[in-house]
N, C-alpha and C positions, 0 to 999 in steps of 0.2 A: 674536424673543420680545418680547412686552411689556414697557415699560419700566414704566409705572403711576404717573409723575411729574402727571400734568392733575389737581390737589387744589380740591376745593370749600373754601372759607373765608367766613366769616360775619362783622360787624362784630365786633370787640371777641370776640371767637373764636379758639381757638388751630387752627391747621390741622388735620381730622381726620388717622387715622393711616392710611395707603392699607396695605392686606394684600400681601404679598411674593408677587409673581410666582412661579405654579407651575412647578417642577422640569420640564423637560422629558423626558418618558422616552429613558432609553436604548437607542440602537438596536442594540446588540448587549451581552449583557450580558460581565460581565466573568470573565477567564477564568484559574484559577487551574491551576497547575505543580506538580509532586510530582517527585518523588524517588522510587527505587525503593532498599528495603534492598540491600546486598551480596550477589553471590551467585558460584558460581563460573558463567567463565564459559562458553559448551558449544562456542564454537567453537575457544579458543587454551588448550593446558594453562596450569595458573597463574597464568591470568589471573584477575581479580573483574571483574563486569560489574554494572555499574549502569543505569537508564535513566531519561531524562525523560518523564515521561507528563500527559497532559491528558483530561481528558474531551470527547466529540463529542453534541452534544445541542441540539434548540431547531430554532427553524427556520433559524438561522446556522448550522448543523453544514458545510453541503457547501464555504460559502465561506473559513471558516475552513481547514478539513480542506486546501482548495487549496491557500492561503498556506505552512500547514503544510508539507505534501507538496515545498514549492520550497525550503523550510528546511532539508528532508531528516528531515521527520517519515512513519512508516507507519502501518498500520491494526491493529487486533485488537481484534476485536469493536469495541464502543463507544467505546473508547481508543484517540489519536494516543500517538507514544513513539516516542524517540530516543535512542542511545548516550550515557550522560554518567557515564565513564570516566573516573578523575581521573588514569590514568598510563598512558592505553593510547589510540591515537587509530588503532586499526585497521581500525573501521567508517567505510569511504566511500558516503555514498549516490549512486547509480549510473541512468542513465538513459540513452537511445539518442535521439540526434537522428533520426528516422523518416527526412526526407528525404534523410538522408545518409549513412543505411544501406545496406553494400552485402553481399552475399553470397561469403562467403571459399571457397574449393576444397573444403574439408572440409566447409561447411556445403550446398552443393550438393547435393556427396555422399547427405549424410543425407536432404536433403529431395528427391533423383531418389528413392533406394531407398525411399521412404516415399509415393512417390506415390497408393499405394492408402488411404490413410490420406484423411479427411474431418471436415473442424471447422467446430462449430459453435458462433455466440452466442447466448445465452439470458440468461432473467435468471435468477437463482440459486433453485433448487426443490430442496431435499436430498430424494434417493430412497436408496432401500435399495440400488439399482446402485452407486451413485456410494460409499455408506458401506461397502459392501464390499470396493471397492479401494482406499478410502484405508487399512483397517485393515491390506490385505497389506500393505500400503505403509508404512506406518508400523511394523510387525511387523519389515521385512525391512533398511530404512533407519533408523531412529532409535526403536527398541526400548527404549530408555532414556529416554526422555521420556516428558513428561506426557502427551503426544497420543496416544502408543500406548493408553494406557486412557481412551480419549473416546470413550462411549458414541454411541447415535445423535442423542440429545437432545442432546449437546453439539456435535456434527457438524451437525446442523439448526441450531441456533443459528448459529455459524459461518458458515455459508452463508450465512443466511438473516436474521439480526438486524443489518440493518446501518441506522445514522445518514446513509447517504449511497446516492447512486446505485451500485448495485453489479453484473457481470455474470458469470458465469461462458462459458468456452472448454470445450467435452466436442471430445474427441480419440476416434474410432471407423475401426475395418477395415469394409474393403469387404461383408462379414458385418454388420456393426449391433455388434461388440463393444466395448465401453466400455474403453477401453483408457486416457482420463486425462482431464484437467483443470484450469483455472486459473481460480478466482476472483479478479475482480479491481475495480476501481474507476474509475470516469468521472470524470475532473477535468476542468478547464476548459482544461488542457494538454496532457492526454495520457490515456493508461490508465495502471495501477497496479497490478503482480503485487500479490497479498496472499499466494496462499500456493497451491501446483500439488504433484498427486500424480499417481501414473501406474502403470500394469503392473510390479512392483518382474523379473517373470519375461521381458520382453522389452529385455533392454539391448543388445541388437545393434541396437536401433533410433534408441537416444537420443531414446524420449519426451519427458524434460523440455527438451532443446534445441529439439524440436519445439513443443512448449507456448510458447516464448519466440520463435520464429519467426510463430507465429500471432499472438502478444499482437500484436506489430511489424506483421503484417499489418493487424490487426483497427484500430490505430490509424493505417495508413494511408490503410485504407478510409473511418473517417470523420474525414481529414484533420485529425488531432490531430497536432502537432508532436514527440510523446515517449512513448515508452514505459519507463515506470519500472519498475526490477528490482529495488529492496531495496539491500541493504548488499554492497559486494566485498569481502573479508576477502584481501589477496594469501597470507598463512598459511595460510590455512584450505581444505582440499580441497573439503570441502563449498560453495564458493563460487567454486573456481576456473572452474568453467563460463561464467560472466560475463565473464570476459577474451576468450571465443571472438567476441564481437561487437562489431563495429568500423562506424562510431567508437562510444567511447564515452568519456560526461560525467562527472564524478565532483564531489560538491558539496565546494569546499575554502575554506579562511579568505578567498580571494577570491573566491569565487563559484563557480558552475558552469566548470570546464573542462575542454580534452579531456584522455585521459588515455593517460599513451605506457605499453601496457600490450599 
């Protein structure tokens, strides 16, 4: 940056006064933290759940959103947000080293007997297919949330309103029948579940293991080192699925490591 020190001066003249070097714009601008009110919280009875949220916005959104993401920040809608629990440290952000994922007996299993099953990526287009099974789904599994009553304009959104690079997984039978899906997110590291729904009437199949097997796929395929899963709750049933695959990373006060789980 210019200094602006080289002054003209006159005999018997006081030195003119040189104008102050202009500010250089900022190349990312600056990014403010919030605090979420108390609430209870939906996965540990008793517990109150808080969380750290920022906004995603600007043409820095996707680089930021990265940094984030390896922090163990996740997605929804336009806002990053993380657990900040002042008496509870039960949310672990969780991720799968892709090259070093290996397929357990049980998981085999699932994915011989599902062989006729076929997944596909796209990038995220909300149809009335896809918001129709997320309603059973939401109807049949978490009836008590807000989600249950998200219209199809909020489900398009959703989908569809995203600050960053974003794709969705459709899971279909050999029939063309829409059976599930995972929207999810391109980082610089890996893919990034945001949020997967599925056939609430087909659980002999274990769609959403399936969903998480394709993610792992989808980021092997374009040779992304990780597939990130959200938070493992070891309380919480709704999260025990996550222990099913191995290895797996968990983000702790020293970094990323594995986790004997």
């Amino acid at each position: 940056m210019p200094e602006g020190n080289g002054r003209i001066t006159r005999p018997w003249s006081p030195p003119r006064a040189q104008p102050a070097p202009a500010a250089e714009p900022l190349s990312i601008p600056p990014q403010h933290f919030y605090r979420t009110a108390a609430l209870p919280c939906p996965y540990i009875p008793g517990q109150i759940e808080r969380k750290l949220i920022t906004e995603l916005a600007g043409h820095e959104a996707m680089e930021f959103y990265n940094a984030l993401s390896r922090a163990g920040f996740r997605r929804s809608h336009h806002l990053a947000y993380r657990p900040a629990c002042v008496a509870c440290q039960a949310c672990v952000p969780v991720r799968i080293p892709v090259a070093e994922f290996v397929l357990s007996r049980s998981l085999r299993r699932i994915q011989k007997s599902n062989a006729d099953l076929v997944t596909r990526l796209a990038r995220p287009r909300a149809t009335l297919e896809q918001f129709r099974l997320f309603s059973r789904y939401q109807r049949s599994r978490h009836a008590d949330s807000d989600m249950a009553s998200m219209t199809f304009g909020d489900f398009r959104t959703m989908m569809e309103d995203s600050p960053v690079a974003s794709r969705v997984i459709e899971l279909r039978d050999g029939d063309g029948t829409f059976l599930g899906a995972c929207l999810l997110d391109l980082l610089d590291d890996g893919l990034s579940a945001v949020y997967s729904f599925f056939e609430p009437d087909q659980r002999r199949r274990s769609l959403g293991t399936l969903l998480v097997l394709a993610l792992i796929e989808a980021a092997r395929q374009q040779k992304l080192p990780h597939a990130y899963l959200g938070y493992w709750i070891a309380e919480s049933r709704k999260m025990a699925y996550k222990a099913r695959f191995h290895p797996l990373e968990g983000l702790t006060p020293a970094g990323w490591r594995r986790l004997a789980v």
